[in-house]
N, C-alpha and C positions, 0 to 999 in steps of 0.2 A: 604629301605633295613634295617633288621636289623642285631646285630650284637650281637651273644654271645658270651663272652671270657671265662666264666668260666662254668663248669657242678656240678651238687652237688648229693651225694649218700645219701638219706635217709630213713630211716627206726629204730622203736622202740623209737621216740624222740631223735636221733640222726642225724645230719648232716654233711658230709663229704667234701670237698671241693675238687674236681679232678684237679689241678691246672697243675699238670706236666703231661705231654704227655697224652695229650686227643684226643680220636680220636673213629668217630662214620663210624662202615665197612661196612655198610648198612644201606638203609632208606627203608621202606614199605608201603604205604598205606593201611590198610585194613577198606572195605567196607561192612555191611552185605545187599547180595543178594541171592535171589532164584529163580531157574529154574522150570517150570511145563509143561512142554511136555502136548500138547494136543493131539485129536484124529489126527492122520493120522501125526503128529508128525513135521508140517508145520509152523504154528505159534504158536512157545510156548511165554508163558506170562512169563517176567522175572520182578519181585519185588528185590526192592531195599531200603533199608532205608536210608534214606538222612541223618535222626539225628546220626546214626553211623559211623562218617566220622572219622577217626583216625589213626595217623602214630606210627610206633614202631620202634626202632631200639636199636644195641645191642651199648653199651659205654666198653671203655676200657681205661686205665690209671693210672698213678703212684698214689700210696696214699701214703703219710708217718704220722708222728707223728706233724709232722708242721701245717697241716690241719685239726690237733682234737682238740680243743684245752679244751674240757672238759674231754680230757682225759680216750673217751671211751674204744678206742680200747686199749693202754697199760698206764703208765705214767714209768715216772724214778724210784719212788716208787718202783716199780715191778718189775720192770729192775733191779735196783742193789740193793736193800733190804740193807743188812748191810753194804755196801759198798759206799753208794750214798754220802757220806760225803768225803771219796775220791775221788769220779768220780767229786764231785762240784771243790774240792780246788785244782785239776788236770789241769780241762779246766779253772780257774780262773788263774794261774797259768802260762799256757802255751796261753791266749788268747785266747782261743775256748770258740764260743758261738751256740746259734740252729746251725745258716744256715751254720756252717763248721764242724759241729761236725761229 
């Protein structure tokens, strides 16, 4: 049996890490087949491809800044522009570091 604990969003050379509250609401199989109705409509020939065997399903879950760590989606930089020298000597300060900020 196996076991995954983490899922990842990615796309554009980016990769996202869905650590908090992950959760998948549906699984699907989809196969591709086709139907052809013969005469008199008794035995139809059903084709299937075997090499398109593939499941989909939809993902959901927290993202924050914790899990970027290149700093795609925003950084502090951009957050606080001319202020980011206060917001450092703030949480240095008062003992705030990432994972309580």
């Amino acid at each position: 049996m196996m076991l995954f604990d983490t899922m990842y969003l990615t796309g554009q050379g980016n990769q996202l890490n869905i650590r908090f509250d992950p959760k998948i609401s549906s699984f699907k199989r989809n196969v591709s087949e086709s139907k052809t109705d013969t005469i008199g409509s008794k035995y139809p020939f059903v084709k299937r491809n075997g090499y398109m065997d593939y499941k989909s399903f939809p993902i959901s879950g927290l993202i924050t800044h914790l899990m970027d760590p290149s700093h795609s989606i925003t950084s502090k930089e951009k957050e606080f522009r001319d202020s980011l020298s206060y917001y450092e000597e703030f949480n240095k300060k008062n003992r705030i570091d990432d994972f309580n900020d």
